[in-house]
C-alpha positions in Angstrom: 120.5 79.5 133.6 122.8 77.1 131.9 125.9 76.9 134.5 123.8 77.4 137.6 123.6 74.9 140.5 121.0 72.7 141.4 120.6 72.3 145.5 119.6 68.7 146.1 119.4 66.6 148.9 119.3 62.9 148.9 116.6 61.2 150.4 115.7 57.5 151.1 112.6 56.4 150.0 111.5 54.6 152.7 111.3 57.5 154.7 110.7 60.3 152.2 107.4 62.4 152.8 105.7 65.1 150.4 107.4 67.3 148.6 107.2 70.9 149.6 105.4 73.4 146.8 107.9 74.0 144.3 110.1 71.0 145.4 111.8 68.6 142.9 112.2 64.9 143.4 115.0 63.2 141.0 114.7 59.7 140.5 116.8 57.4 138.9 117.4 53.8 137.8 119.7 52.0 135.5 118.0 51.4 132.0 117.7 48.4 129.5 119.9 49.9 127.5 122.3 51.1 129.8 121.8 54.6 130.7 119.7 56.0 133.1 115.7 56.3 133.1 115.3 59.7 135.1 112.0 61.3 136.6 111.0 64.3 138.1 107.9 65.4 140.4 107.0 68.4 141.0 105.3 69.2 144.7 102.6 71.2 144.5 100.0 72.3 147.3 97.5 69.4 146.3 99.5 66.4 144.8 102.7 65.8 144.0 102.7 66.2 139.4 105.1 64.3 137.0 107.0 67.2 135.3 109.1 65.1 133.3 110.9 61.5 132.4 114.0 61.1 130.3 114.2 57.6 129.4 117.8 56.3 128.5 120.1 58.7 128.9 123.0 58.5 128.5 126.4 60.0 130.4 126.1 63.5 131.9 122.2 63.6 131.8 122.2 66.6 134.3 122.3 69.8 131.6 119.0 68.0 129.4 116.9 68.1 132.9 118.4 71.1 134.3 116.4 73.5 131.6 112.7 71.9 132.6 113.8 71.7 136.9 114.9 75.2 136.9 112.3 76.9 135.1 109.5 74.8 137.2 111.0 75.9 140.0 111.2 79.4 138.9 107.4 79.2 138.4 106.3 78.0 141.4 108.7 80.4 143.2 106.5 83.2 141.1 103.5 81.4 142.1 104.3 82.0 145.4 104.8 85.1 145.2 101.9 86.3 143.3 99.9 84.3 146.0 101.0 86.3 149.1 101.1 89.2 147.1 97.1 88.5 146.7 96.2 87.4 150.0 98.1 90.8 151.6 96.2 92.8 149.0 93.0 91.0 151.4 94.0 91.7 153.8 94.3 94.9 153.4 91.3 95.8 151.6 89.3 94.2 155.1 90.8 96.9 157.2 
């Protein structure tokens, strides 16, 4: 929701590995035109995805990416979910 916090943690690349399921990766780099060229991935169980690129933004750029990180990691929070809700509902049908 507009206001809320994103938790982040800075990593080095050199000694980054996978992103967890649901985890975000930021990137950024100075642009030609003088704002910032931003990138997300998105882990997910097989491969990490690109969920989006901002190319030349400019000053705050954290509210325009805020709306697509938060609601992909809403989803993949519901995936979750929905996926141990399933494999209990096995479970249980086995005994």
């Amino acid at each position: 929701m507009p206001g809320d916090v994103l938790q982040i943690s800075r990593v080095d690349s050199r000694d980054r590995s996978s992103l967890p399921l649901g985890g975000v990766l930021l990137t950024w780099a100075t642009s030609a035109t003088g704002g910032m060229d931003v990138t997300a991935q998105l882990g997910l169980p097989s491969q990490e995805v690109l969920l989006g690129r901002w190319p030349g933004l400019h000053g705050e750029w954290s509210p325009i990416i805020h709306p697509t990180v938060y609601e992909a990691i809403g989803l993949c929070a519901a995936l979750h979910v929905a996926t141990d809700a399933l494999n209990l509902a096995n479970h249980l049908a086995t005994l």
